[in-house]
ZASE-164438 format. One record per residue: x, y, z of N, C-alpha, C, O in turn; residue in one letter. Coordinates in Angstrom, 2 decimals. Layout:
N
+---------+---------+---------+---------+----------+---------+---------+---------+---------+---------+---------+---------+------+
!  n.east ! n.north !    n.up ! ca.east ! ca.north !   ca.up !  c.east ! c.north !    c.up !  o.east ! o.north !    o.up ! type !
+---------+---------+---------+---------+----------+---------+---------+---------+---------+---------+---------+---------+------+
!       X !       Y !       Z !       X !        Y !       Z !       X !       Y !       Z !       X !       Y !       Z !    a !
...
+---------+---------+---------+---------+----------+---------+---------+---------+---------+---------+---------+---------+------+
//
This chain:
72
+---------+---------+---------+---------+----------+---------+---------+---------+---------+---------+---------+---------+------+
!  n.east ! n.north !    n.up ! ca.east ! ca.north !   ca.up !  c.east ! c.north !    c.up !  o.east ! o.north !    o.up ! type !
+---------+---------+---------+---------+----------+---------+---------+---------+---------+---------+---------+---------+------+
!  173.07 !  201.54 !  107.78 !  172.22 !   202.14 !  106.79 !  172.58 !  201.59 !  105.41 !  173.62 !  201.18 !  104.89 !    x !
!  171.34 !  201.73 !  105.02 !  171.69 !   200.66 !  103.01 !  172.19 !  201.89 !  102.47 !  171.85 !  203.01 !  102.86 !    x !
!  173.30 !  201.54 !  101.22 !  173.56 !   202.24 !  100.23 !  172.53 !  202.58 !   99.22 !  171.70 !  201.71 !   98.96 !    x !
!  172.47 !  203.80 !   98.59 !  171.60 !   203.64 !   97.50 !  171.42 !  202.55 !   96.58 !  172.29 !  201.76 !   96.24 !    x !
!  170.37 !  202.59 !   96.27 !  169.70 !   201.03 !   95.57 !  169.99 !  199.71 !   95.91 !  169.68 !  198.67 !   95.33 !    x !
!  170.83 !  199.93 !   97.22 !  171.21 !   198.31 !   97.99 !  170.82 !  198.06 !   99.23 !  171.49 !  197.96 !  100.26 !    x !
!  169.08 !  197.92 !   98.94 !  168.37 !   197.59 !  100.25 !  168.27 !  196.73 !  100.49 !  167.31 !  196.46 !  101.20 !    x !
!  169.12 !  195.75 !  100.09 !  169.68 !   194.13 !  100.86 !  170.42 !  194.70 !  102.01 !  169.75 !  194.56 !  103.03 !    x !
!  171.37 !  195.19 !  102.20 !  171.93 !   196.19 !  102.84 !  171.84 !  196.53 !  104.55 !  172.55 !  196.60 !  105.56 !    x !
!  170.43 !  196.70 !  104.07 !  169.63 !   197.34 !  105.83 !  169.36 !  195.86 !  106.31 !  169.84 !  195.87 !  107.44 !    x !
!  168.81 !  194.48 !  106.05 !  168.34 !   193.85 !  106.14 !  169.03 !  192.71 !  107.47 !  168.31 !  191.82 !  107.92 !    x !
!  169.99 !  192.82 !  107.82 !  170.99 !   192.58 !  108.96 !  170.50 !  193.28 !  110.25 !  170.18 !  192.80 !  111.34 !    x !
!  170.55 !  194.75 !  109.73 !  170.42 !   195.79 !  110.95 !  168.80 !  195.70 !  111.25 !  168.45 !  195.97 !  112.40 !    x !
!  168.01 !  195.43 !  110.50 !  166.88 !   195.65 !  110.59 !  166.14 !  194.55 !  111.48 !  165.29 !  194.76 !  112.34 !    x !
!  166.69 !  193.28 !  111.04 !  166.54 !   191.50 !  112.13 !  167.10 !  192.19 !  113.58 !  166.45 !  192.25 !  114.63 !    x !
!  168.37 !  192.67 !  113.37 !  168.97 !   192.98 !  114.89 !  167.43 !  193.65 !  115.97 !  166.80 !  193.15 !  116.90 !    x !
!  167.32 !  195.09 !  115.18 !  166.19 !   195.73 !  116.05 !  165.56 !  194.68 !  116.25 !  165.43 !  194.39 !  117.43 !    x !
!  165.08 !  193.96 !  115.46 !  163.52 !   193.14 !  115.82 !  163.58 !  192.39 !  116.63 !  162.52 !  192.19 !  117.23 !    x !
!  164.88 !  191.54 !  117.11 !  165.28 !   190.92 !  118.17 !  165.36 !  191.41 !  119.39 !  165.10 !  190.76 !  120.40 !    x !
!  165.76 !  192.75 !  119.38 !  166.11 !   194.05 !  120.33 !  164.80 !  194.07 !  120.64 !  164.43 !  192.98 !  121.05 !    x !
!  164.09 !  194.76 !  120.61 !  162.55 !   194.92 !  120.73 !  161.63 !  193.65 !  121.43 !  160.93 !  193.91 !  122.41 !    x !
!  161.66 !  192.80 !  121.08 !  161.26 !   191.90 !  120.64 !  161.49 !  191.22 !  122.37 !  160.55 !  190.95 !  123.12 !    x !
!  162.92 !  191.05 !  122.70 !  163.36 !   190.51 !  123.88 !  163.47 !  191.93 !  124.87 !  163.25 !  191.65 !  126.05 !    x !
!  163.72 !  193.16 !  124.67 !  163.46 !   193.51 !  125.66 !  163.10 !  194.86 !  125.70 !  163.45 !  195.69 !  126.53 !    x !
!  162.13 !  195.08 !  124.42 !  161.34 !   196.73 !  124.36 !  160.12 !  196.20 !  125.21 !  159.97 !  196.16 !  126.43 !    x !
!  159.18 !  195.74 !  124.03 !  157.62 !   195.85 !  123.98 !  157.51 !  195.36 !  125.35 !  157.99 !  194.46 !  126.04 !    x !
!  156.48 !  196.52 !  125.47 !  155.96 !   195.27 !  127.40 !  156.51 !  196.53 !  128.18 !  155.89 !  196.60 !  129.24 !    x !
!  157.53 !  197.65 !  128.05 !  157.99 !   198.26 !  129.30 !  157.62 !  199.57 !  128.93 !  156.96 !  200.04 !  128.01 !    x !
!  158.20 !  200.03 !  129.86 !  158.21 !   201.27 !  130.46 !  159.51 !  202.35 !  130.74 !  160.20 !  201.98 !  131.69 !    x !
!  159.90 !  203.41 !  130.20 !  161.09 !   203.89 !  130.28 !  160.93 !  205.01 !  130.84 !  160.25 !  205.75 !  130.13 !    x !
!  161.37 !  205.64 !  132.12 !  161.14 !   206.78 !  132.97 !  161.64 !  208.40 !  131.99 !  161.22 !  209.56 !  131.88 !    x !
!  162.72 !  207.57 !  131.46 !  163.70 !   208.75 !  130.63 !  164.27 !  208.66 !  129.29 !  164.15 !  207.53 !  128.82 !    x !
!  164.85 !  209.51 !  128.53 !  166.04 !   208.78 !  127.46 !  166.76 !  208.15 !  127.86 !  166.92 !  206.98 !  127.53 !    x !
!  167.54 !  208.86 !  128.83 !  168.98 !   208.16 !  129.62 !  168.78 !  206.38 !  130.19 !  169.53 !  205.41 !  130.32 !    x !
!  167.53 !  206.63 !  130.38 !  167.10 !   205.16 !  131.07 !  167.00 !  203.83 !  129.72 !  167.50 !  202.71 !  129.84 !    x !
!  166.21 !  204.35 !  128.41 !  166.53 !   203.67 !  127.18 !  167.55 !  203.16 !  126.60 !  167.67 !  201.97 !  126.30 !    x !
!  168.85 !  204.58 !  126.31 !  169.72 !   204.41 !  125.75 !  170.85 !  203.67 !  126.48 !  171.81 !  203.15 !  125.92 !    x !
!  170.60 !  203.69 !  127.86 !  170.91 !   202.34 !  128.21 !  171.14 !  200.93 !  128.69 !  172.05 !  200.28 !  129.20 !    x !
!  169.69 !  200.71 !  128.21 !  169.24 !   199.38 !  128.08 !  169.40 !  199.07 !  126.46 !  169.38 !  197.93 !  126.00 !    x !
!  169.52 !  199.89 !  125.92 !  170.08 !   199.52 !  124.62 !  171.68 !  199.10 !  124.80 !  171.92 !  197.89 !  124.76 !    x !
!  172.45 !  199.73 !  124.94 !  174.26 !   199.60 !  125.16 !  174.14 !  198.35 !  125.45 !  174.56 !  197.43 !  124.75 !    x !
!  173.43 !  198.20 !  126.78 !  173.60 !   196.84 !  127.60 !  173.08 !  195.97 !  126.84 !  173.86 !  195.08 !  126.51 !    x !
!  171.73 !  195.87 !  126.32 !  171.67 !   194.86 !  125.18 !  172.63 !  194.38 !  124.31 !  172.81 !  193.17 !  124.24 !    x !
!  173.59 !  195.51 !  123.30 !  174.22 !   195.62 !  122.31 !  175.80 !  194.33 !  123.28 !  176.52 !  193.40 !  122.94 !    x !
!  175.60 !  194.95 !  124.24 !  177.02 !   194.20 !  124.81 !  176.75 !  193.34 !  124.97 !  177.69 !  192.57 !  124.77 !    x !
!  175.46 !  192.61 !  125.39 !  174.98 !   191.36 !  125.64 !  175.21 !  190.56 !  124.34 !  176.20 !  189.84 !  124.22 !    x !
!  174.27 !  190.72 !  123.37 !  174.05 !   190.88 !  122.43 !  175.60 !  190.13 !  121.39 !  175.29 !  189.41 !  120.44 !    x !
!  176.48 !  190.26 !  121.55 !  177.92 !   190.39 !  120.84 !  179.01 !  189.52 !  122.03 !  180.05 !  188.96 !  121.68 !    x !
!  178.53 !  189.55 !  123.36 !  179.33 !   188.91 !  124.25 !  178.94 !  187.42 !  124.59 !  179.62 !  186.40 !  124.75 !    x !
!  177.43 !  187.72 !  124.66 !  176.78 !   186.53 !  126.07 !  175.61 !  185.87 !  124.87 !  174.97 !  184.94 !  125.36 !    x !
!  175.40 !  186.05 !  124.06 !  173.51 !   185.49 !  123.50 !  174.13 !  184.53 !  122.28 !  174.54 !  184.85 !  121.17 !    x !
!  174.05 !  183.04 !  123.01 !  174.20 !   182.04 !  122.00 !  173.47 !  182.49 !  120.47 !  172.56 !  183.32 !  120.42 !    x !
!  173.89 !  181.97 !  119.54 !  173.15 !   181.87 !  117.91 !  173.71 !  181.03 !  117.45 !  174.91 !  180.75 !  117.43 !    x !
!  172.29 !  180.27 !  116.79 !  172.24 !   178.87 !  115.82 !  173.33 !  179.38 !  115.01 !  174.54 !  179.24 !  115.15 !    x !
!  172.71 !  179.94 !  114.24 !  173.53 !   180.62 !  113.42 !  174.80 !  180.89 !  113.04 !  175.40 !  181.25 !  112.03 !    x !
!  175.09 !  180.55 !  114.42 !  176.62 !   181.03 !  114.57 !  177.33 !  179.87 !  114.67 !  178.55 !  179.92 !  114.52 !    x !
!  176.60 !  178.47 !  114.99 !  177.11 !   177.53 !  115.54 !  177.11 !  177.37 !  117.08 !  177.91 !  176.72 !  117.75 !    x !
!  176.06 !  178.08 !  117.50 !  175.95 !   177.97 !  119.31 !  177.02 !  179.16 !  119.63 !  177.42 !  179.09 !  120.79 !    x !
!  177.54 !  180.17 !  118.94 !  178.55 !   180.64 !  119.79 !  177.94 !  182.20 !  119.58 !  177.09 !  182.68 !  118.83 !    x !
!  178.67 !  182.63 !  120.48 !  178.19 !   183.95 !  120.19 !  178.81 !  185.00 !  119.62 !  179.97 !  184.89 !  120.02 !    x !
!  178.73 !  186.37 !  118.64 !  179.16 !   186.55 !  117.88 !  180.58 !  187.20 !  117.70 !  181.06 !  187.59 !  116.64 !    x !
!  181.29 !  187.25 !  119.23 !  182.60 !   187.08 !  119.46 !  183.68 !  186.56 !  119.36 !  184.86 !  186.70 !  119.05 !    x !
!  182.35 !  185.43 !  119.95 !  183.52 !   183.74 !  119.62 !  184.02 !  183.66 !  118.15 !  185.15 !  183.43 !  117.71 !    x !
!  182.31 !  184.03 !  117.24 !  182.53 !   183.54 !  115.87 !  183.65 !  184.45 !  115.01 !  183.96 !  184.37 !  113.82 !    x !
!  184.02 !  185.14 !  115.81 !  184.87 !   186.41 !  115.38 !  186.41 !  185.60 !  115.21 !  187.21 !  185.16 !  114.39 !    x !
!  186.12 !  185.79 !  116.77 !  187.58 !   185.24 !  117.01 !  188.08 !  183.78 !  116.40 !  189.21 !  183.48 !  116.02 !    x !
!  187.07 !  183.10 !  116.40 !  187.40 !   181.77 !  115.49 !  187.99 !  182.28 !  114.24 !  189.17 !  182.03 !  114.02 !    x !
!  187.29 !  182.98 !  113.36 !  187.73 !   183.53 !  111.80 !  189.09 !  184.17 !  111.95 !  190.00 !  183.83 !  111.20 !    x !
!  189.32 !  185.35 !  113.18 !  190.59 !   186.05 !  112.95 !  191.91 !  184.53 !  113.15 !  193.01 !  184.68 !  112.62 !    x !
!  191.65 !  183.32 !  113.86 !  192.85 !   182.66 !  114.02 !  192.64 !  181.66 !  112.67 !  193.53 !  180.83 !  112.55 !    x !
!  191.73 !  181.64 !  111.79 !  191.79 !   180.86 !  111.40 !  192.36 !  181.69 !  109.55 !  192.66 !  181.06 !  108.53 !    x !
!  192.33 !  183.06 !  109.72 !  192.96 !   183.78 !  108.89 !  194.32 !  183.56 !  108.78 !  195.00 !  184.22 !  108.00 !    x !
+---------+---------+---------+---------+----------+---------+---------+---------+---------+---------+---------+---------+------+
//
């Protein structure tokens, strides 16, 4: 969530959903909450473990983690 008057802020979280959605809302069907909330988790783990980004340099945003903490 953005801080007051720093709605640059949201603008991270807000790309994330749209990707979320995007790859694996629109188009389905969810029997339940329980059934949503987790296909969300599983996204989120995907998401941070397994889903290459340019962005990142091809890696995913674990790797790019762990690169920075050894290179601290």
């Amino acid at each position: 969530m953005s801080r007051i008057a720093r709605c640059i802020d949201n603008g991270p979280m807000e790309g994330f959903w749209g990707i979320l959605k995007r790859e694996l809302y629109y188009g389905k069907r969810f029997a339940d909450r329980e059934s949503l909330v987790s296909m969300i988790e599983d996204y989120i783990d995907y998401y941070n473990t397994k889903r290459l980004q340019r962005k990142l340099g091809i890696l995913t945003p674990m790797e790019k983690h762990e690169q920075y903490l050894l290179a601290a």
